[in-house]
C-alpha positions as CSV (number, residue, x, y, z in Angstrom):
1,X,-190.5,79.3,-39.4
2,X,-190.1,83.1,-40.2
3,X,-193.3,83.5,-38.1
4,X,-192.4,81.8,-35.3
5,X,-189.5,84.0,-34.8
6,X,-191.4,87.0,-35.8
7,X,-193.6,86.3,-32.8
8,X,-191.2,85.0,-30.5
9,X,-188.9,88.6,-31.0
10,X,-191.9,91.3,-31.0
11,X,-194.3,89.8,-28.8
12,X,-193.1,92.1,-26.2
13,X,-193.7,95.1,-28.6
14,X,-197.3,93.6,-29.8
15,X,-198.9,91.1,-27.7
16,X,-201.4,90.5,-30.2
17,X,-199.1,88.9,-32.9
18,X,-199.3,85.3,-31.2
19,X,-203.5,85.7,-31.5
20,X,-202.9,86.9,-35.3
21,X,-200.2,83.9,-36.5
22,X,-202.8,81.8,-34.4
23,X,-205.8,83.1,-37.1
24,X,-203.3,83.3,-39.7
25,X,-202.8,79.7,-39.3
26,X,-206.3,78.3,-39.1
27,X,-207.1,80.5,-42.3
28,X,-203.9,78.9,-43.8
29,X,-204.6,75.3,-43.0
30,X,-208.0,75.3,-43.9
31,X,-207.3,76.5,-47.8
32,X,-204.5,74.2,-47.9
33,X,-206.8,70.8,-47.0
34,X,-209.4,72.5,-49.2
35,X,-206.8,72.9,-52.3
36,X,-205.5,69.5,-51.4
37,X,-208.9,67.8,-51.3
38,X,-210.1,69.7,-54.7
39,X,-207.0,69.7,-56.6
40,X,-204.2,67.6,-55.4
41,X,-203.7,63.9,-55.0
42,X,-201.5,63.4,-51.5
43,X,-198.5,62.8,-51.6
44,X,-196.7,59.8,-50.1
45,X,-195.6,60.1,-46.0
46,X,-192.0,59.8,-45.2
47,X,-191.1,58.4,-42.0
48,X,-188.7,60.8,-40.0
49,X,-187.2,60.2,-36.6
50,X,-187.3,63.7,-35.2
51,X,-187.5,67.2,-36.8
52,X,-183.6,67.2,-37.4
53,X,-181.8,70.4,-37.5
54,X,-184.8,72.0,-37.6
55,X,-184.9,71.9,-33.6
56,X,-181.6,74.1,-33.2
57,X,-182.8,76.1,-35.7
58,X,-185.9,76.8,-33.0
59,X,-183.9,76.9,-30.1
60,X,-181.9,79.7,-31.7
61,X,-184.9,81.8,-32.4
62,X,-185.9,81.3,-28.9
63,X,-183.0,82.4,-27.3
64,X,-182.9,85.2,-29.6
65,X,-186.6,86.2,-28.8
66,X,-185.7,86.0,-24.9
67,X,-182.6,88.6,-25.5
68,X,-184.5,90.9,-27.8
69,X,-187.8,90.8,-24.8
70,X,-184.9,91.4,-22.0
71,X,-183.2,94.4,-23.9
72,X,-187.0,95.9,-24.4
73,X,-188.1,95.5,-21.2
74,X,-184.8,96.6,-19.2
75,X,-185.5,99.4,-21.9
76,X,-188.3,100.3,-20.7
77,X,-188.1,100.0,-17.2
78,X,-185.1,102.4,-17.6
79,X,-187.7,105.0,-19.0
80,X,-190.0,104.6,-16.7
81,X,-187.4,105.2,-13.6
82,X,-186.2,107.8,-15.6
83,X,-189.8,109.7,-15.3
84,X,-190.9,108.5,-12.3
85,X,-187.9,109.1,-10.1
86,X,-185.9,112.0,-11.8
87,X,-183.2,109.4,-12.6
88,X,-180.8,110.8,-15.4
89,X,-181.0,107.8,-18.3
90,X,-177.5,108.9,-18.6
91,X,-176.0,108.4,-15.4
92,X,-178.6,104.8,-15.2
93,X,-176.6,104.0,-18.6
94,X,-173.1,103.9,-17.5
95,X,-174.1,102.4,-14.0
96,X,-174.5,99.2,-16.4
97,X,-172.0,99.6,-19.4
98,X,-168.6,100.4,-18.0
C-alpha cells in the first residue's frame, strides 16, 4: 500500500520507481513462496466479496498522485517559460493565485 502511493505521487519526479516496485515485487514474492514452501504450512482461504475499504483507500492515493503530478508539472512548465521567454515567475504567479 505505502508503495503504491509512493509510485503513484513521485513518478513524475522519478520515472523509474514503477520499474523498481515492479523488481521489488518479483524479488519479494519469490522469497515469500520460497519461505512458505520451506517453512510454513498455508494457511486457510477466506472467501471475500471485494477488497472492501481498501478500494477508497486506492482511489484516494490516486487522486492524490494526479494532484501532486499536476502541481509538478504546472511547476515546471512555469520554469521553463520563465527561461525560455523572459516571463517573470512572479508576475506568471499572481496571474493564477489572486
Amino acid at each position: 500500500m505505502i508503495q503504491f502511493g509512493f509510485v503513484t505521487i513521485f513518478v513524475a519526479a522519478f520515472p523509474l520507481a514503477p520499474l523498481c516496485a515492479l523488481i521489488n515485487n518479483i524479488v519479494e514474492l519469490r522469497l515469500d513462496a520460497y519461505k512458505l514452501v520451506k517453512y510454513y504450512q498455508r494457511s486457510a482461504a477466506l472467501k471475500a466479496q471485494d477488497i472492501g475499504a481498501w478500494h477508497n483507500i486506492l482511489n484516494t492515493f490516486a487522486l492524490i498522485a494526479v494532484a501532486s503530478n499536476v502541481c509538478s508539472a504546472f511547476t515546471v512548465l512555469c520554469l521553463i517559460a520563465t527561461k525560455a521567454c523572459g516571463v517573470n515567475w512572479v508576475v506568471t504567479r499572481s496571474l493564477f493565485y489572486h
